[in-house]
N, C-alpha and C positions, 0 to 999 in steps of 0.2 A: 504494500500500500504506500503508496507518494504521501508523505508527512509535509512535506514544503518546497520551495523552490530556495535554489542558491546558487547565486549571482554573482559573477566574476568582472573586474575592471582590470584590464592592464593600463600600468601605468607607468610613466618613462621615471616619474619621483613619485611612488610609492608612499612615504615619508608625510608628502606635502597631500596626496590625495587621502591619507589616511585620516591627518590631522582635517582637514576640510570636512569627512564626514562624522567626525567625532566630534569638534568645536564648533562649526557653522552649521551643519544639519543637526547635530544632535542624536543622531542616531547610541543606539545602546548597544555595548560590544564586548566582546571578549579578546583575551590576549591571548593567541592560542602558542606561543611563545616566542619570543626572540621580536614581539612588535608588531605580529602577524595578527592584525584585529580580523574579526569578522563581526557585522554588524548587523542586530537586530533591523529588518526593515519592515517588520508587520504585514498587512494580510498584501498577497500578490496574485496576481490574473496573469495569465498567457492566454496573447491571440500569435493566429497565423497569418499573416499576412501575404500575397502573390509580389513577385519579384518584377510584378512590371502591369501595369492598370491604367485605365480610363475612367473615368468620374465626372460627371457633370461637366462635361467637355475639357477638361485637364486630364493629362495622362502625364505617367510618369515610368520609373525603373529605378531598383540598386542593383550594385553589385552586394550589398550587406547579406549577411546569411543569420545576424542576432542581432539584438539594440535594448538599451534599457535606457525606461524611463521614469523618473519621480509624478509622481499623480500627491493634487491637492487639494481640498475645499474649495480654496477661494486665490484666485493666482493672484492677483493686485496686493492682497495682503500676505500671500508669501513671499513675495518677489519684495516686498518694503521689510519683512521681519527678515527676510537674508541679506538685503543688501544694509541695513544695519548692523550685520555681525561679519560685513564685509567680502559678500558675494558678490559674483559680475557677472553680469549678463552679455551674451555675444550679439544679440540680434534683437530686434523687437518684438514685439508680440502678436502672433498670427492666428486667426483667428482661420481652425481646419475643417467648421462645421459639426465635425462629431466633438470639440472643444475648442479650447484656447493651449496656445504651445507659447515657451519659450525658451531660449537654449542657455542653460547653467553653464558658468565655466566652472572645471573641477582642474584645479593645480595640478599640476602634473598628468592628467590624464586626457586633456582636451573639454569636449561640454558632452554635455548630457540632458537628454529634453526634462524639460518640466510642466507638467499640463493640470488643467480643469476641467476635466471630461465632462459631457454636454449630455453622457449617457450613464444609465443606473448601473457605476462599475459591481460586478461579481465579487469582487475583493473585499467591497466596502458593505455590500447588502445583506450581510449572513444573518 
């Protein structure tokens, strides 16, 4: 039986992406030795998504094969409680229909979406 999901970041500074979700997100973790946190991230959803689509007359493609994103209540007031504990943001904020997106910078690691789903997540409804 599948107990949970667990979710991997590479990251070029480790270090700095560790401290980012231990002091700016807050997440709750463990030390599984030598530094090696892993962090409680609460309830999560998997979709599948097609490698290449048409939508309301926009189409698009990746080459990606995996992606992880932070989901929130309310994005205006997460995007103000992280950029007070001194998050940055790469891009503005786009609105994808099934929610609002915008892309977290993670030190060391690149960005990572952060969104307000527009739909009753699976994660959040139990």
């Amino acid at each position: 039986m599948i107990t949970a999901l667990h979710t991997l970041i590479y990251a070029e500074d480790p270090d700095a992406a560790r401290a980012f979700f231990r002091d700016v997100l807050e997440l709750p973790g463990t030390d599984t030795g030598g530094g090696w946190l892993i962090f409680r991230t609460g309830p999560s959803e998997l979709g599948v998504h097609p490698s290449s689509w048409e939508h309301e007359g926009r189409s698009g493609s990746t080459d990606q094969k995996f992606d992880v994103s932070l989901m929130c209540d309310d994005l205006p007031k997460t995007m103000a409680e992280l950029t007070a504990k001194g998050a940055e943001f790469a891009a503005e904020v786009r609105d994808e229909g099934w929610g609002v997106t915008v892309q977290l910078k993670v030190p060391g690691a690149g960005e990572i979406t952060l969104y307000e789903p527009r739909y009753d997540p699976p994660a959040t409804s139990l």
